[in-house]
N, C-alpha and C positions, 0 to 999 in steps of 0.2 A: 504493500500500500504506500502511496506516495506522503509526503509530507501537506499537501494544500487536502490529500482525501481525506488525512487525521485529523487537520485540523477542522474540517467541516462537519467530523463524525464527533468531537466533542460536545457533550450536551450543554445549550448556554445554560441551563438551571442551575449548571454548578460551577460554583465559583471555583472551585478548589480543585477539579479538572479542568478548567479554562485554564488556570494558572500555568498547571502542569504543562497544559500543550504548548504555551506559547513557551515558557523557558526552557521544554526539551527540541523546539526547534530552531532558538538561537543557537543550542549546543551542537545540531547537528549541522547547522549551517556552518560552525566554526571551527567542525572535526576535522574537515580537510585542510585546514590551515599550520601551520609551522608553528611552532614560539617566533622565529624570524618575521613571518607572514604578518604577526600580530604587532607587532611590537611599531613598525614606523610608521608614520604619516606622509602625504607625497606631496602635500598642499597645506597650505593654513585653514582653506574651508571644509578639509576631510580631518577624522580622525582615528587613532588605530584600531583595528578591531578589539583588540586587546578592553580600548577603553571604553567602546559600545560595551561590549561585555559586561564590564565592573559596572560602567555610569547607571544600565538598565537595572541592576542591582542595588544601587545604592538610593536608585529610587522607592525603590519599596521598603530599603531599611530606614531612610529618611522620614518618606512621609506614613508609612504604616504601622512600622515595629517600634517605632521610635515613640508613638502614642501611649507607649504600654513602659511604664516604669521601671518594668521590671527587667525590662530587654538589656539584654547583655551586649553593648554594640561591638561587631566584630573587631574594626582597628577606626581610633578615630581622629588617624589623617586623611583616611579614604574618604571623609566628609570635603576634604580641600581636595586633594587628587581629581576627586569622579561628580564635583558639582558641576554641573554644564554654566546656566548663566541664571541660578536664583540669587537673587541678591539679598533676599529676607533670610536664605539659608546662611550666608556671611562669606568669606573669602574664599578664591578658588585659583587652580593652579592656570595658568595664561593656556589660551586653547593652541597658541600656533609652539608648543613645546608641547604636546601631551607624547609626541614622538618621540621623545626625548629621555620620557619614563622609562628605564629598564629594570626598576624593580618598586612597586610588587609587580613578579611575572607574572607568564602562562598559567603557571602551578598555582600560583597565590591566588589568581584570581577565579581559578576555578574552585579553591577552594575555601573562598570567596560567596561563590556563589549559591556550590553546596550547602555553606552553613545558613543563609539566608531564606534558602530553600527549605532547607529542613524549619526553622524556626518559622515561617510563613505558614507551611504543611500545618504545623502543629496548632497555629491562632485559628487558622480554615475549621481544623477539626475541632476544635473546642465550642464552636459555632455560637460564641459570646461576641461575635465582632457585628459592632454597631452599624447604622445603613451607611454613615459618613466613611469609617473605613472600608465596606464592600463599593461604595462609589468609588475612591483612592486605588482601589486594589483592580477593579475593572478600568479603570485610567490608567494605572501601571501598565496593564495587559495590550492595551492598544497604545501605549508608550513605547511598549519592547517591540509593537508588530512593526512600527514607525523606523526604531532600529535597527531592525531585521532588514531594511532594506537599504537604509545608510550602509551599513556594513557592509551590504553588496556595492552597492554606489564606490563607496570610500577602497575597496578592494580591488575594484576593478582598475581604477584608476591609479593606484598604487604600483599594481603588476605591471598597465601598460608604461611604467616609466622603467623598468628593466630592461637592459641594454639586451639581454638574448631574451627572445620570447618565451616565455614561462609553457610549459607542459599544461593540456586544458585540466581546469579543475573542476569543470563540466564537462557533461557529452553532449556535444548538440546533435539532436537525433535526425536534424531537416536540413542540410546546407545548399540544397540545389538550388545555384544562383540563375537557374534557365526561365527559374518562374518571370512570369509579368501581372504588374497589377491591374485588377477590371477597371475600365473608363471610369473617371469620375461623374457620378449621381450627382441630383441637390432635393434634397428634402423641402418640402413647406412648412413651415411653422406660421400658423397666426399667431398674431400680436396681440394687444390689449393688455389689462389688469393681470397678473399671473403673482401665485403667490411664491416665494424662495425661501429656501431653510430648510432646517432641520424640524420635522411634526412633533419632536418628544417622544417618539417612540425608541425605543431601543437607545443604543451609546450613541453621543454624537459629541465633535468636542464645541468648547462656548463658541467659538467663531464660527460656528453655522449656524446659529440663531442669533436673535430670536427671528421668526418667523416671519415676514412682511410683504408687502405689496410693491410689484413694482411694474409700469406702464412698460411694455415694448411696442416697436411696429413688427407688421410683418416681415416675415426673414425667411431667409434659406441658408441651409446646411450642410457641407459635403456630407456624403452618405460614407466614407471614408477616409481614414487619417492619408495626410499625405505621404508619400511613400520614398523609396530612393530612386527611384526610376524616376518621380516626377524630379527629385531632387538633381538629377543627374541635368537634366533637361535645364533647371537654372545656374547650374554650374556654366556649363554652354553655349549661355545667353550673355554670358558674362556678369551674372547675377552679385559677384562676389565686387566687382571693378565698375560699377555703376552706381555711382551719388546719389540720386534721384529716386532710388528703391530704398535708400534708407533714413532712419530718424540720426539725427545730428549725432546723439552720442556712440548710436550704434556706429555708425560709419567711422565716427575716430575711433573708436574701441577695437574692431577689426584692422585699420591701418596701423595702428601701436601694437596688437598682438599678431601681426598676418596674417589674420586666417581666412582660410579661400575652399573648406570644406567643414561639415559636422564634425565633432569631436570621434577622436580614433580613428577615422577616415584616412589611408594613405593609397597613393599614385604610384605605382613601378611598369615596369615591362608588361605584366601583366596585367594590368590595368588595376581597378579601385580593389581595397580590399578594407577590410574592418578588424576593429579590434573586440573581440568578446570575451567572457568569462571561459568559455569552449578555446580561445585563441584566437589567431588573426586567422579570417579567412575570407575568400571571395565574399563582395557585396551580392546580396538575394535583391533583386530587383521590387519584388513585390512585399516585401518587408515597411513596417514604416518606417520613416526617419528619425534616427535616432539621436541624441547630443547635440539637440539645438538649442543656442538660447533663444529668448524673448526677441534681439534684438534680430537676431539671423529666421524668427519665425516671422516677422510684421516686415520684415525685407523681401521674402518669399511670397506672400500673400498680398502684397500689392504687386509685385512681380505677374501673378498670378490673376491681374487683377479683380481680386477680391479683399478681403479683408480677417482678420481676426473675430471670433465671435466675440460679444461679451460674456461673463460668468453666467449671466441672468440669463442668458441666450443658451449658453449649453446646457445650462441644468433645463430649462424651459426642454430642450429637443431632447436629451438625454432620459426625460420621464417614458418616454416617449415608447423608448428599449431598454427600460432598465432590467427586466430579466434577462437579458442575453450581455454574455461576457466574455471579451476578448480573452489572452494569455493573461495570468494572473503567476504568481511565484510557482514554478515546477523547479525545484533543486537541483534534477537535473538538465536544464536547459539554462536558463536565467537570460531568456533572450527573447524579446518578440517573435509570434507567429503574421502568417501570411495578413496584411489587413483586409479587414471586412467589415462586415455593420454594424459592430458593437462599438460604444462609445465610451465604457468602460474596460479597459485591460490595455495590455502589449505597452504602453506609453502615453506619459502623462501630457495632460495636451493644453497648451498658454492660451492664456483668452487674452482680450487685448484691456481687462480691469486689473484696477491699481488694488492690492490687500490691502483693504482699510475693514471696519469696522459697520457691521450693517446699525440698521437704525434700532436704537435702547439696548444697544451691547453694554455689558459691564463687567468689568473681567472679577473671577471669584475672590472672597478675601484670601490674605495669606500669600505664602509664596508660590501655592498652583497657580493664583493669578497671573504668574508672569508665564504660562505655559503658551497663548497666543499672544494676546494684546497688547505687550511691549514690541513687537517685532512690525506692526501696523502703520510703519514707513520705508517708501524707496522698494517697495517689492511687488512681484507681479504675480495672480493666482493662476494655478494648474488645477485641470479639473480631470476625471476620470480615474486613472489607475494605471499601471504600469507591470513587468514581463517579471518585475521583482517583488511587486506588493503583496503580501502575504493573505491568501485568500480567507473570505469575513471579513478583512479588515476594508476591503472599500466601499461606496455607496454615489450614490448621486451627488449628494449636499454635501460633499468632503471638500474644501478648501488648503490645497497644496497653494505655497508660497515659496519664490527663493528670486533673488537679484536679477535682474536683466541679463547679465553677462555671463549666469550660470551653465556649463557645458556638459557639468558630469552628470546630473540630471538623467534617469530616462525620459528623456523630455522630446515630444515631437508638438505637432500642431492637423488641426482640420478648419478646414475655410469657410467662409460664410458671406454672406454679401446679402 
């Protein structure tokens, strides 16, 4: 059985096996990894696996065990090491050195993690834990699913900076790059009053409510993500070396860094090839496009001419198919499948809205409040789901965010006009 059919097969009624799946699927996710593998960082905005690890753990000794007076805290510099950016928590080690850590290890931190696990196990089964901690503890759980995919994120891009190409750490079971994608669809959406957000059912975090109204016109939708084959076609056009397709900062941002393809994308004899978690291999034509940012996605799509959706606009179409769902995390693949009609999976896809704050947002007391609502400038929303996101954990009303310039992203786009 796969790791996305486990964790679909866990019953939500329990908390105490929700817990279970998701922290025996970070473990498994990180089995194939080195102590080497874990320990460096390739970037400032990635960090090692090593410290996803601990940091997911220290979330629940932080804010759940640590409720309970009696809790015996494992080590308590791991409060400064594995604080990400709470600032009610108190001082924290600088994020562009967590690379830096070479002890506590691999071993420490696994056992680390065991001990927290076990002590969790043990509050679950005593079934004395209040609704505030079962809320805490299902936050935690879609915390870790959140990292489950950094991890991949932050890995993939780590490897691709080793000078010989690393052995795949996946099998990608589909590489035949002969495929083509079907002609681009456009759906109709009417406009009008529509309402967006989160209903209150089930988990959601505060940044997708509350719930509210908001006017659209009529619009259309590609009926699938853009692909490399269309991407090839703007490469061509000279997509990358024309002013005129792009926004101000975008265009200097590419002339300061070069860039003239999606990330991992490279040009030889052979022509295009990519870099994946499986290894560099031939570009699949009918694949989406993957490692774009914002700025190289709203370059395309006027290119294309069409445009960016808005957020309000994709969740609006995306009700639309929400039962149907692209590639979602397989362990062994961790790469988009062929694109098609779902609007959820394979990659996350930028709208052309700024992450800000819907209307009578209030972020919680405490320092979970800083979990969205500090982050509510200078950044752009991603909507759907991606070839890494650990399946449960996505939905329509999910609110992904990350900077204009971001490339590691599974991040692609679909057009609207």
């Amino acid at each position: 059985m796969s790791i996305t059919q486990s964790v679909h097969t866990i019953p939500e009624s329990s908390p105490a096996q929700r817990f279970r799946a998701v922290r025996e699927l970070t473990d498994r996710l990180s089995s194939r990894l080195s102590a080497e593998d874990q320990t460096p960082q390739s970037m400032t905005e990635a960090s090692p696996a090593k410290w996803h690890r601990a940091h997911v753990t220290w979330f629940f000794e932080e804010f759940v065990l640590r409720r309970d007076p009696a809790y015996v805290v494992y080590d308590e510099s791991y409060r400064y090491l594995f604080n990400s950016y709470y600032e009610a928590v108190g001082e924290r080690h600088p994020r562009p050195d967590r690379g830096l850590v070479t002890r506590p290890g691999v071993d420490d931190i696994t056992h680390y993690r065991n001990y927290v696990d076990g002590a969790m196990e043990e509050a679950l089964q005593r079934g004395t834990l209040d609704d505030e901690a079962l809320d805490l503890i299902e936050l935690g759980c879609n915390h870790e699913q959140q990292h489950q995919e950094l991890l991949l994120m932050d890995i993939k891009h780590l490897f691709s900076t080793i000078p010989l190409t690393p052995g795949p750490l996946y099998v990608d079971r589909d590489p035949d790059p002969s495929r083509t994608p079907p002609p681009f669809g456009w759906r109709s959406v009417s406009g009008g009053v529509v309402e967006i957000g989160a209903a209150g059912t089930g988990f959601s975090y505060d940044n997708e409510g509350p719930r509210h109204r908001v006017f659209l016109e009529d619009f259309e939708i590609a009926d699938r993500a853009v692909t490399n084959a269309d991407w090839l076609e703007f490469i061509a056009d000279d997509g990358y070396r024309r002013p005129e397709l792009w926004l101000s900062d975008g265009w200097a941002h590419i002339r300061q860094t070069g860039r003239h393809a999606p990330g991992y994308w490279h040009f030889d004899d052979d022509g295009w090839t990519t870099f994946t978690l499986s290894g560099r291999r031939r570009l699949v034509l009918d694949e989406p496009v993957l490692h774009v940012s914002f700025y190289e996605a709203d370059a395309f799509a006027r290119w294309a001419g069409a445009r960016l959706p808005t957020e309000f606009e994709w969740e609006t179409a995306a009700l639309a198919v929400d039962d149907r769902r692209a590639m979602l995390l397989d362990p062994e693949r961790c790469h988009p499948g062929p694109a098609g009609g779902a609007m959820i999976g394979d990659v996350w896809e930028w709208t052309s809205s700024a992450y800000l704050p819907y209307p009578g947002f209030v972020p919680a007391n405490g320092a979970v409040g800083e979990y969205n609502g500090k982050f509510m400038s200078d950044q752009h929303v991603l909507r759907g789901a991606s070839a890494i996101t650990p399946a449960g954990h996505e939905r329509v009303t999910y609110r992904n965010f990350f900077p204009a310039p971001s490339r590691w992203v599974f991040a692609g786009l679909r057009l609207a006009r």
